[in-house]
C-alpha positions as CSV (number, residue, x, y, z in Angstrom):
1,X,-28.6,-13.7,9.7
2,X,-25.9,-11.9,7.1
3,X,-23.3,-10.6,9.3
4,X,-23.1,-6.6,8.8
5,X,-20.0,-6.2,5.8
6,X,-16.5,-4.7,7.1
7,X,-15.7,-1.0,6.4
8,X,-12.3,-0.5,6.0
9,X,-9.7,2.8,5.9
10,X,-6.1,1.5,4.6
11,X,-3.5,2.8,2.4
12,X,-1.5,1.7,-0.2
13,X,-1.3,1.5,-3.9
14,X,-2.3,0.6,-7.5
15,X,0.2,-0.3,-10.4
16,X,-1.5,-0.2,-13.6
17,X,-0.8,0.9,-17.5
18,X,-2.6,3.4,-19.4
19,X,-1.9,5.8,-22.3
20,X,-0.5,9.1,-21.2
21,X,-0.5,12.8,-23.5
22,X,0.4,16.1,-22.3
23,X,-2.6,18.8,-21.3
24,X,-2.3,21.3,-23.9
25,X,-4.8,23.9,-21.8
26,X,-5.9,24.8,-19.0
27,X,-1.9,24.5,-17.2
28,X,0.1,26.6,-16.1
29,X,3.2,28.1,-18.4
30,X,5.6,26.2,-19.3
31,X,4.7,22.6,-17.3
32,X,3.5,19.5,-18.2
33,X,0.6,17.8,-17.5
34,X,-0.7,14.4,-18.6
35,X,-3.8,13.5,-18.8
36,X,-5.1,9.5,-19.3
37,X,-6.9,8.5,-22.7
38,X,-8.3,5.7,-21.9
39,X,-8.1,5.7,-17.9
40,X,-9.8,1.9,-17.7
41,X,-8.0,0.3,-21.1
42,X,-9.6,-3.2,-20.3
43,X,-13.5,-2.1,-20.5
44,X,-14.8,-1.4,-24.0
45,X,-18.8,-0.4,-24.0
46,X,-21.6,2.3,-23.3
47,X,-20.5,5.1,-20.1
48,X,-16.6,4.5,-20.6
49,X,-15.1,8.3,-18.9
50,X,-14.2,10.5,-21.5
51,X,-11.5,13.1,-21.9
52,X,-14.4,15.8,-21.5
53,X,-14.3,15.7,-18.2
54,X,-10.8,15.0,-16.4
55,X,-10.6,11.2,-15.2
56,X,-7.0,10.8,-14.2
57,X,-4.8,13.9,-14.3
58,X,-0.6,14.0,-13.3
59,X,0.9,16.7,-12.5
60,X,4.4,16.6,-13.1
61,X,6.8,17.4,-10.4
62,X,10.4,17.7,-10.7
63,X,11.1,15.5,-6.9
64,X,9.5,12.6,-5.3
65,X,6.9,13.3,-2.3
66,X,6.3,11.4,0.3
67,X,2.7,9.8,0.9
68,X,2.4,11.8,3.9
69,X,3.5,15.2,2.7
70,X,1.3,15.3,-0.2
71,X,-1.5,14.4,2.2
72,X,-0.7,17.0,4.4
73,X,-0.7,19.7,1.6
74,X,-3.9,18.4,-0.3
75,X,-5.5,18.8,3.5
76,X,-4.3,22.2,3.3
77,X,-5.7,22.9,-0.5
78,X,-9.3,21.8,0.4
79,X,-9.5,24.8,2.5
80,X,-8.8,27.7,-0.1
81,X,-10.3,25.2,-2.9
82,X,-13.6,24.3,-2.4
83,X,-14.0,21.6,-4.8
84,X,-13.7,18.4,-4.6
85,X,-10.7,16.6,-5.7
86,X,-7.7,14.0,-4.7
87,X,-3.9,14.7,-4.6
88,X,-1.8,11.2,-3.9
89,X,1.7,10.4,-5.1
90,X,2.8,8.5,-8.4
91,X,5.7,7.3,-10.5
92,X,5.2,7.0,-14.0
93,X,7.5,4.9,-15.9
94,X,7.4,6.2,-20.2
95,X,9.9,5.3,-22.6
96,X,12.7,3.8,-20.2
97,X,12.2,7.2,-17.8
98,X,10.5,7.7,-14.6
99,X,9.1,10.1,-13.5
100,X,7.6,11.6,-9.9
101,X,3.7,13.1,-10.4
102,X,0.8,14.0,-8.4
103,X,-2.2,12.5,-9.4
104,X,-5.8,14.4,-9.5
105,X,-8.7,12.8,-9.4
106,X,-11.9,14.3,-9.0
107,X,-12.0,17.6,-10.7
108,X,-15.1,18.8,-12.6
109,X,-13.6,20.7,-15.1
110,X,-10.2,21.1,-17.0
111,X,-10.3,24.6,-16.4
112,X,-9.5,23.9,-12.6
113,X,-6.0,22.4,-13.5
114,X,-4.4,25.8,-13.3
115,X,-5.9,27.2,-10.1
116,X,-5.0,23.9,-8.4
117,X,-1.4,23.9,-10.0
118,X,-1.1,27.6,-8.2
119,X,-1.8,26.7,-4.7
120,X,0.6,23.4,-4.9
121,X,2.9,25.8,-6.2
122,X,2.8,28.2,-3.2
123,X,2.9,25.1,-1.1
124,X,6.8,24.4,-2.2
125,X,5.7,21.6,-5.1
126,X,8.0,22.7,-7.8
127,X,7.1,21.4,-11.4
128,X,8.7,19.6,-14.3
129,X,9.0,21.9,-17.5
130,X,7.0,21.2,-20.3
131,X,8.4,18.7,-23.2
132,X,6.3,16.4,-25.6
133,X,6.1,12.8,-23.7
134,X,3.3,10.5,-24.7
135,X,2.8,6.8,-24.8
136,X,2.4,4.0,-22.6
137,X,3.2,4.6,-19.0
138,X,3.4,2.1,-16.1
139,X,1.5,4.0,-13.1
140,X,2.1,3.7,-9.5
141,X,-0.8,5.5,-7.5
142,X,-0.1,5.7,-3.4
143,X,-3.5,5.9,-2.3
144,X,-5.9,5.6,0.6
145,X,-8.6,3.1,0.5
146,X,-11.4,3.3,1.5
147,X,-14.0,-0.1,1.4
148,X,-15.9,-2.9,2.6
149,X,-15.1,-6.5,2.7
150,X,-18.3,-7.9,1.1
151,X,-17.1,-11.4,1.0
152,X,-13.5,-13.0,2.7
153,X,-11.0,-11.6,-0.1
154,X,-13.5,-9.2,-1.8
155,X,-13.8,-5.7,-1.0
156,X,-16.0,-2.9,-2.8
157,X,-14.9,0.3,-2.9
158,X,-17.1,2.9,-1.4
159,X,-16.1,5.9,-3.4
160,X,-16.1,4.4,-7.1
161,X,-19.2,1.8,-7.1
162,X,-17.5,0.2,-10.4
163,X,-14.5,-0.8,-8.0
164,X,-13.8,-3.7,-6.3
165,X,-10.3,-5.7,-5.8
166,X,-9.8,-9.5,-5.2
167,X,-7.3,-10.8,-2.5
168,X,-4.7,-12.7,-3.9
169,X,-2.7,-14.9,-2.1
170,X,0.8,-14.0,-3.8
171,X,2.7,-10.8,-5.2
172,X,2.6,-10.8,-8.9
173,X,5.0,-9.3,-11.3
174,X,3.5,-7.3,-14.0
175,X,4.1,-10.0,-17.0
176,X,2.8,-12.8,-14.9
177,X,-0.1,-10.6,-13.7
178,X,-1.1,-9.3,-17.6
179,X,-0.8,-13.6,-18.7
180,X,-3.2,-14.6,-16.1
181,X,-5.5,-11.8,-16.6
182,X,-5.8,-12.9,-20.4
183,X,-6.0,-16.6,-19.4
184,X,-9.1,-15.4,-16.9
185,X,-11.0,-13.6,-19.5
186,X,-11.0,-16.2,-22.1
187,X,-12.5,-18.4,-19.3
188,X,-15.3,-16.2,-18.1
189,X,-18.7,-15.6,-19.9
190,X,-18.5,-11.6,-19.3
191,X,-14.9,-10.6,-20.2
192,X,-15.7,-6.7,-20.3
193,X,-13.5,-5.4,-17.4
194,X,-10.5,-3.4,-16.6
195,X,-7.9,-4.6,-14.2
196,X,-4.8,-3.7,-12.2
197,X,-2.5,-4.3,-9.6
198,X,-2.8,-3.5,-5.7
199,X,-1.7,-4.0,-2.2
200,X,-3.8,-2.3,1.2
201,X,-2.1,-2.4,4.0
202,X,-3.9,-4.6,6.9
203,X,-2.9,-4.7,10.8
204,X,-1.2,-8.0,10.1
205,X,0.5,-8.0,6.7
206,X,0.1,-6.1,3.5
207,X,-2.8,-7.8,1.2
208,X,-2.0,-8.0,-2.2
209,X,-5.1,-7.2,-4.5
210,X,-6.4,-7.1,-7.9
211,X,-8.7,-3.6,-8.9
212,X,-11.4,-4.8,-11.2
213,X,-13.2,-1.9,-13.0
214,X,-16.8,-2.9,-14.7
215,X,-19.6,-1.0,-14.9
216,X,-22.0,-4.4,-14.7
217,X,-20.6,-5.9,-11.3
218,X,-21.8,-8.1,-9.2
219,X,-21.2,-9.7,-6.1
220,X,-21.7,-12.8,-7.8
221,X,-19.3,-11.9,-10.5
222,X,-16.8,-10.5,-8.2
223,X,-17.0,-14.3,-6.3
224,X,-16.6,-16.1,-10.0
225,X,-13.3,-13.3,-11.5
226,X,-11.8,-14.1,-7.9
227,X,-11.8,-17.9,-8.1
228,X,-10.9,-17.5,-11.8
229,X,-7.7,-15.7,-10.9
230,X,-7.0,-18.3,-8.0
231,X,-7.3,-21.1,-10.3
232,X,-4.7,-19.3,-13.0
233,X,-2.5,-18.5,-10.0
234,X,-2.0,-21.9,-8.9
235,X,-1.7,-23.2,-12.3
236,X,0.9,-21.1,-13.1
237,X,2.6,-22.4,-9.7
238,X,3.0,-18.9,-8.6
């Protein structure tokens, strides 16, 4: 008898690189906003998101926020904005800069942007002034995770069914991580997925993760990418 999968509420956070332009509506005066163009830059076919309907959006702050306080304020948000919608912490790294943000996630419209902006304003967030940044940006997201371990090492994510991340055994640096991803999608029959970096805290150590985005997943698939990765890994005596 299948034993019943593990749900699982942890922290932590994703590092990832997508292509970053300002929001030119929709914002409040005078701040910038980015929004993500291609939000899964791996994945090329039918049902990619679309700018029509905001995907990832960063609101640029002028200070860095703790996980905890941003938390606290986005609990206190949800009760004068009844939509639904996720405020977590990130760093952006464009053009040799970094930068503190808030990511959204979420949001049905663009047009929400600005009445959102307001009540983080009230709350004390204070915002970077607009300029014209755009380009390739390294992303760390501190999020909360929220999933089931499927398999040992595999865990789907219960929020975004086209999520799932792959226990590695070893911290990867970005270079290293973007090599072996290549290497595992020129040895795979289905090569059309998006992936990024992770780690979820556990009771016993932080796991380190890969986030794979596909909208034809499997659990068989998710099995096949993991060993894939596990075999480049030890090749590359990692």
């Amino acid at each position: 008898m299948k034993s019943p999968a593990s749900r699982i509420e942890s922290i932590g956070y994703i590092l990832k690189v997508e292509d970053l332009s300002p929001v030119q509506y929709y914002v409040m005066e005078n701040t910038l906003v980015m929004e993500s163009l291609e939000p899964f830059p791996g994945y090329h076919g039918k049902h990619v998101p679309t700018s029509l309907k905001p995907r990832n959006i960063y609101l640029m702050v002028k200070n860095g926020y703790d996980f905890e306080e941003i938390a606290r304020l986005s609990r206190e948000i949800h009760k004068s904005f009844p939509y639904r919608f996720s405020g977590t912490p990130a760093e952006i790294e464009i053009r040799n800069k970094r930068y503190h943000a808030i990511r959204i996630k979420f949001l049905e419209s663009f047009e929400m942007v600005t009445e959102l902006q307001n009540l983080y304003k009230d709350a004390g967030i204070r915002f970077r002034k607009f300029k014209r940044l755009e380009g390739s940006a390294r992303i760390k997201v501190h999020r909360f995770f929220l999933v089931e371990e499927t398999t040992p090492g595999i865990f789907r994510d219960l929020q975004e069914a086209e999520q799932f991340y792959l226990e590695i055994p070893v911290l990867l640096r970005w270079k290293s991580f973007e090599a072996i991803t290549r290497d595992v999608k020129n040895n795979v029959d289905n090569n059309n997925f998006d992936a990024a970096l992770g780690m979820m805290y556990r009771y016993e150590c932080p796991v380190e993760l890969i986030r794979i985005w596909a909208r034809d997943q499997s659990p068989e698939r998710a099995i096949q990418l993991r060993e894939k990765y596990l075999e480049f890994i030890h090749r590359a005596e990692i």
